[in-house]
C-alpha positions as CSV (number, residue, x, y, z in Angstrom):
1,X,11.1,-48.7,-9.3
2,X,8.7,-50.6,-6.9
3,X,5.8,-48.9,-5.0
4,X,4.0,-49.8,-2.1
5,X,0.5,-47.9,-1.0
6,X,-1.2,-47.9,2.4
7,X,-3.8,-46.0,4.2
8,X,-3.0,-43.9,7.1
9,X,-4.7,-41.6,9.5
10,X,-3.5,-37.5,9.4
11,X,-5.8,-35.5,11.6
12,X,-8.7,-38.3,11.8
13,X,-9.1,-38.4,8.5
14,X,-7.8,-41.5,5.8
15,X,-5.1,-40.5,3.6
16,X,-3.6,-42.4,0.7
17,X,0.6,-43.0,0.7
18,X,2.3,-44.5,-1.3
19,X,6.3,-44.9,-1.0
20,X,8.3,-45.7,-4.2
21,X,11.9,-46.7,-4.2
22,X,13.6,-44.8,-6.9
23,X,17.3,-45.3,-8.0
24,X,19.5,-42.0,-7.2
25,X,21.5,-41.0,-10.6
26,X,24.7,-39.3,-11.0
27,X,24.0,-36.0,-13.1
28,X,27.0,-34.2,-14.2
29,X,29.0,-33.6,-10.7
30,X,25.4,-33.7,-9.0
31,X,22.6,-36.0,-8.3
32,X,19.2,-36.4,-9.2
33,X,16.1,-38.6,-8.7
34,X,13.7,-38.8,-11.5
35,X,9.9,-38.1,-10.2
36,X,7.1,-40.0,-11.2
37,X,4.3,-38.3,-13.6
38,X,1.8,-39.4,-11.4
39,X,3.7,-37.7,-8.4
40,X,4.6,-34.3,-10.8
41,X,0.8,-34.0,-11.8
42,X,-0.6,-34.3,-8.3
43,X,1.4,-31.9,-7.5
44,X,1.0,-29.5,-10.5
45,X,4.8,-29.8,-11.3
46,X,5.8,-29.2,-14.6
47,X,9.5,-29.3,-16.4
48,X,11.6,-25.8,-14.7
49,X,9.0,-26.5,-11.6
50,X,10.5,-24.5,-8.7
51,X,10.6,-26.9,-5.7
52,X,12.0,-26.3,-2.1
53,X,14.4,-29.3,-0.5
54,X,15.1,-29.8,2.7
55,X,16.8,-32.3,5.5
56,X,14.5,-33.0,8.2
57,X,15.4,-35.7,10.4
58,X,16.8,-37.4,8.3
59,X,14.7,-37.8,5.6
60,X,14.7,-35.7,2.2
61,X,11.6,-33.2,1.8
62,X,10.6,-32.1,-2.0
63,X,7.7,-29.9,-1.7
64,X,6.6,-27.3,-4.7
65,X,7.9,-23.4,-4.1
66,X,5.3,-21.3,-4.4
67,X,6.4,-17.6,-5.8
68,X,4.6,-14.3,-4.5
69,X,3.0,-14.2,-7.4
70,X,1.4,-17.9,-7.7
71,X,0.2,-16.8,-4.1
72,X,-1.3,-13.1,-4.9
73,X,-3.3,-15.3,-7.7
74,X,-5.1,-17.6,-5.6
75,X,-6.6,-14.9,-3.7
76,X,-10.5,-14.3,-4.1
77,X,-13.6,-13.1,-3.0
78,X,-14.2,-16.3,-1.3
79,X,-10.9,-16.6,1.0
80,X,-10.4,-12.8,1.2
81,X,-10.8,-11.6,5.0
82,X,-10.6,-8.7,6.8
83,X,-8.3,-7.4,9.2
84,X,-7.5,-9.4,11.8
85,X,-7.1,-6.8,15.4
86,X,-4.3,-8.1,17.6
87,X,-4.3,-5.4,19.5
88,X,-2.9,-1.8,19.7
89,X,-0.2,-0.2,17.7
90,X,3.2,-0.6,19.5
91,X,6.2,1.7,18.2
């Protein structure tokens, strides 16, 4: 595994990437790609971590699934709201 990390601007601001080249590995009739512990705690991911995949463009997207329930729990006094009026009731 080699790793390469740069600085690039999202939304004016400096962000850190890195980009690792990992080793794709047959597992049973599927494959797999190991991820880094530095990568699985930034991310909070943990062994039977749910994850979403997808193909976008081309590229492969791993990003952590985030249950009804983990999302319910992050709810507090401090990012509660009230309603929101978008205008009147249509039936």
């Amino acid at each position: 595994m080699s790793c390469l990390l740069y600085n690039t601007r999202v939304d004016g601001r400096i962000a850190s990437k890195s980009i690792m080249k990992m080793r794709i590995q047959e597992w049973g009739n599927d494959l797999g790609i190991l991820i880094p512990v530095s990568i699985a705690e930034a991310l909070h991911l943990t062994d039977h971590s749910l994850v979403d995949v997808s193909l976008v463009s081309g590229q492969l997207i791993i990003t952590p699934a985030y249950s009804l329930e983990d999302m319910l729990a992050g709810i507090s006094d401090e990012n509660w709201h009230d309603e929101i009026d978008t205008g009147r009731e249509v039936f």
